[in-house]
N, C-alpha and C positions, 0 to 999 in steps of 0.2 A: 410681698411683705406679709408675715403671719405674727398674730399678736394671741400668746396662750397661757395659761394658766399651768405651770407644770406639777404643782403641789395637787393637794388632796382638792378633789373640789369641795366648793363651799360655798355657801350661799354668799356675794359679793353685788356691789356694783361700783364703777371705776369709771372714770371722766380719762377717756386720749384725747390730746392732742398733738396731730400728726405733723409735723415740722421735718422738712429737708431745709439743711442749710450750704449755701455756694462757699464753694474754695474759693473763688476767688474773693481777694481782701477786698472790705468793703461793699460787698454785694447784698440786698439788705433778703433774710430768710425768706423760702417760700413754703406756704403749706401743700401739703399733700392732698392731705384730707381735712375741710373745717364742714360745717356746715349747710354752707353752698359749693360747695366741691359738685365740678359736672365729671364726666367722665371716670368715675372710680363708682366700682362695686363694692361692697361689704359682705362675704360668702363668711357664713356661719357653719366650720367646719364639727361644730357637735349640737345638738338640737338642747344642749343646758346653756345656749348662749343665745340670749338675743341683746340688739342693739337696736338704737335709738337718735337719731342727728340731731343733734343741737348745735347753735351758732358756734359753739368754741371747738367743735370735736364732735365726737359719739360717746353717747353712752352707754354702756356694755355690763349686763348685769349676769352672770353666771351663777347657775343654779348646781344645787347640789346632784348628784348623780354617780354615774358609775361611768366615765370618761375620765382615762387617766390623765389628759391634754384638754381639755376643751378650750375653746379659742377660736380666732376669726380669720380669716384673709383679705387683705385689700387687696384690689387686684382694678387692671383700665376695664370698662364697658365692654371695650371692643375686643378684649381677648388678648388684644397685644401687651408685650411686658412695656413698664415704664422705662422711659428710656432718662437712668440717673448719672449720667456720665458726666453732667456739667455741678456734681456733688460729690463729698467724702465721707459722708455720713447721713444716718438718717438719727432723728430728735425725737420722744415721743414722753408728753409728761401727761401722769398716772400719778391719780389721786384715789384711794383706797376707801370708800365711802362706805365702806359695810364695815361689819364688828366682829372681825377672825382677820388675822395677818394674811399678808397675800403675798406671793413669789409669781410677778410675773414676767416673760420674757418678749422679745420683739427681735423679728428675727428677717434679714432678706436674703432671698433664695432665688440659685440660675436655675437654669433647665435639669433636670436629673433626677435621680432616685434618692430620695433621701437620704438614705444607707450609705451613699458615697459622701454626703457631706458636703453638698454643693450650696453652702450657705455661711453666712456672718449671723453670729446671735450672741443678748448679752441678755442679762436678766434683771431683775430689782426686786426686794425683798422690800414691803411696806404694811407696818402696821396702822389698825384703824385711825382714819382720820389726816394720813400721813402722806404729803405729796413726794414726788420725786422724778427725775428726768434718766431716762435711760439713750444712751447715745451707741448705735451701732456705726461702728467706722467699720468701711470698707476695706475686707483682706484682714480683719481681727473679730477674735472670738473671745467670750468667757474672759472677762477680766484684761481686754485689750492684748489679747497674748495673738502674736503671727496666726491665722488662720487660714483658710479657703482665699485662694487670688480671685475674689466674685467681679464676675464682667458686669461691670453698673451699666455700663447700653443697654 
């Protein structure tokens, strides 16, 4: 799962919380990532991005620079992918704490090269002060339109 900035960078900082929610009805949400989360790493894929754990999520402040994407990945400790097959989507609410509008996206990806598009990603557009919840369902992209058949195992 990769969570990035795709506009201009800018000096931010933004509260996740990381929420998978069960298909099955009735099943009550489980987080991903909160604060005591064992087993998840937080890989900081541009050095204008550090983060911070706090009880509800991570904090993630992104700096201004010359990274056209800066943004992070959550990924298991141990290397292995998460295995999300008993979910239909992933949940992630983003609050926009800094003073410049932000466009961020959250994105989960199989095994492959980028380039082929072996990923689900949606985006959110939030000006200061402004929360909002972005939902990637599995096998849609940009605006819920049919995307990539992503193997959630």
């Amino acid at each position: 799962m990769a969570i990035f900035n795709p506009g201009v960078p800018v000096g931010v900082l933004a509260l996740l919380f990381g929420l998978l929610v069960r298909m099955a009805s009735g099943a009550p949400p489980e987080s991903l990532l909160d604060g005591k989360a064992s087993g998840v790493s937080i890989i900081h894929d541009s050095k204008q991005v550090s983060t911070k754990r706090i009880a509800s999520g991570i904090e993630i402040a992104i700096a201004p620079g010359a990274d056209s994407y800066p943004g992070l990945s959550i990924r298991s400790e141990d290397g292995k992918d998460f295995d999300l097959s008993a979910f239909g989507h992933l949940k992630a609410t983003i609050t926009n704490t800094g003073d410049r509008p932000l466009d961020i996206a959250l994105r989960a990806d199989n095994s492959g090269d980028w380039k082929d598009g072996p990923y689900n990603t949606e985006n959110i557009f939030l000006d200061p002060g402004q929360q909002g919840t972005i939902h990637v369902i599995f096998g849609h992209c940009f605006g819920r339109k049919k995307g990539f058949a992503l193997d959630s195992a």
